[in-house]
N, C-alpha and C positions, 0 to 999 in steps of 0.2 A: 459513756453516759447512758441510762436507761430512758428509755422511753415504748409508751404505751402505742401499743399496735394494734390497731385492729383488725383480726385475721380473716377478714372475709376479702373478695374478689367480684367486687360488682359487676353484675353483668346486663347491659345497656342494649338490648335488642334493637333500638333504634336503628343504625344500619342498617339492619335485612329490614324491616319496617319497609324504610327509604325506599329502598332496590328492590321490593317487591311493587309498592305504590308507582315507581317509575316503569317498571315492567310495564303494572297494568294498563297505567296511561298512555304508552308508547303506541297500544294496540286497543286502547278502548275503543267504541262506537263514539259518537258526537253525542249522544246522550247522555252516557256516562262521565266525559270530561270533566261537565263543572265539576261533579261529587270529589271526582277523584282525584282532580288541580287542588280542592278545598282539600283533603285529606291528606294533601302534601304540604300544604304549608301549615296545618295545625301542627302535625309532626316534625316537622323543619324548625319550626319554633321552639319545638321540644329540647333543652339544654339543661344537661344535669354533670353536677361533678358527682365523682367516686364519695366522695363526703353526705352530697346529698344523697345520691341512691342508698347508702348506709343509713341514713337515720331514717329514711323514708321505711326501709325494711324492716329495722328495729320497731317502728311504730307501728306496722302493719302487724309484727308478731304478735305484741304486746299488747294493742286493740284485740286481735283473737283470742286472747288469754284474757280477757277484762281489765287489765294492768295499766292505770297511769301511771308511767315514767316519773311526772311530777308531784307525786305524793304519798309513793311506794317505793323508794329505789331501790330499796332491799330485795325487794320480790320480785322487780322488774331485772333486777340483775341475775337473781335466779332462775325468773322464766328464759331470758336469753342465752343463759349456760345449758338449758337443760335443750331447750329447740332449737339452736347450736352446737350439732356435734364438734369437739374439740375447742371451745371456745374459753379462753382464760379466763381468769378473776378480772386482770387488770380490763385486756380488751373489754370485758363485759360492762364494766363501770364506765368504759370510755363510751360505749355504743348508748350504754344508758340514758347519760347524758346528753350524746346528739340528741337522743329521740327527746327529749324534754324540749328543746329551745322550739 
């Protein structure tokens, strides 16, 4: 059966994020704590699928290209192939599309 893949490999800095923010707090001053207890639970709260860091990306390409996804797909499929090294036809319709919803 075929099916459309989209060939990117999200990548979710979130962890070292984490494990940097715990670092710092382990050894902050008492001054610093509150900033830096706050700055761990905005980030802790931070929860993304593979799905959505893909449309998120495709959005942010396409916002730098001028490109809405929603009223171009043609072009928004082409700015994604071309700022996408190796990036298929089909994937590219499929990334398009996230970035619309």
């Amino acid at each position: 059966m075929f099916t459309r893949e989209t060939l990117l490999v999200p990548v979710d800095g979130r962890e070292q994020v984490l494990a940097v923010l715990r670092d710092a707090l382990a050894d902050a001053p008492a001054e610093q704590r509150p900033g830096l207890e706050r700055a761990l639970q905005l980030v802790e709260a931070v929860r993304h699928d593979d799905d959505t860091l893909k449309a998120d990306y495709a959005r942010r390409l396409l916002r730098e290209a001028g490109v809405d996804p929603g009223t171009d797909e043609v072009r928004a499929v082409r700015v994604l192939r071309e700022r996408i090294p190796g990036l298929g036809l089909a994937a590219a319709v499929d990334l398009a599309a996230r970035a619309k919803d």
